[in-house]
C-alpha positions in Angstrom: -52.6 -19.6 26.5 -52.8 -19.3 22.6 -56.0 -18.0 20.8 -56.9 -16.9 17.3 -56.8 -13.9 16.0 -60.7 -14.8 14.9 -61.3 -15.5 18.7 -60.0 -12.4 20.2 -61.5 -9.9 17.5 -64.7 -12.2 18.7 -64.3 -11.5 21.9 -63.7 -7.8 21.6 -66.9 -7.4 20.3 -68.2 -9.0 22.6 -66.6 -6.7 25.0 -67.6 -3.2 23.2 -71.5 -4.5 23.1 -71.5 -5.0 26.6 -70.1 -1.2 27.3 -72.6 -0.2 24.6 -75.8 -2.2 26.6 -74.3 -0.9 29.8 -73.3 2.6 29.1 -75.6 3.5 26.1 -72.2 4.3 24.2 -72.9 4.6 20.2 -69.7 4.2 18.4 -70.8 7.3 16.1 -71.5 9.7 18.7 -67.4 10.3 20.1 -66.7 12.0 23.1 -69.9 14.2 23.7 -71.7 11.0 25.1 -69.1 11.5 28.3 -69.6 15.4 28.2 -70.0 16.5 31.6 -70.5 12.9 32.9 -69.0 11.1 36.5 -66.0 9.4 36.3 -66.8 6.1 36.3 -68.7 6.8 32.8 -65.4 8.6 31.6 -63.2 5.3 32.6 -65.9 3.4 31.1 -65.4 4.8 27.8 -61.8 5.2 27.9 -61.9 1.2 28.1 -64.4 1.5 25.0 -62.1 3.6 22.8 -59.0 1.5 24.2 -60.7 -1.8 22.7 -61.8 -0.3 19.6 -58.2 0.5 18.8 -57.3 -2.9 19.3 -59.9 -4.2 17.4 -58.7 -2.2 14.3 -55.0 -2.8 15.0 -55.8 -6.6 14.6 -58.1 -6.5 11.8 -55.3 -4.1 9.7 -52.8 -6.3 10.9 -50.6 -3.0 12.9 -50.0 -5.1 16.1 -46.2 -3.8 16.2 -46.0 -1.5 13.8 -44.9 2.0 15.2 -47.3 4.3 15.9 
């Protein structure tokens, strides 16, 4: 399958609004919005963090640049 680089950034948005409707998460707030939450919230925004790093890899153009 072959996609875009417009079509994936696309559809990581798509994917961090959905975790931010879901889970309440506010991209300004960091890490105290999982503070002493469950586990499921944790993983939840460890998937959120995860995609907005490869949101900004894409859009700075560091997909295989070392880290």
């Amino acid at each position: 399958m072959r996609f875009s680089k417009g079509t994936m950034m696309h559809h990581i948005v798509k994917q961090l609004a959905y975790l931010e409707q879901k889970w309440g998460f506010d991209p300004q707030d960091g890490y105290n919005q999982v503070k002493d939450s469950d586990l499921q919230r944790v993983l939840a925004y460890g998937e959120y963090i995860a995609l907005e790093n490869m949101w900004e890899d894409i859009e700075y153009n560091n997909i295989g640049e070392t880290v």
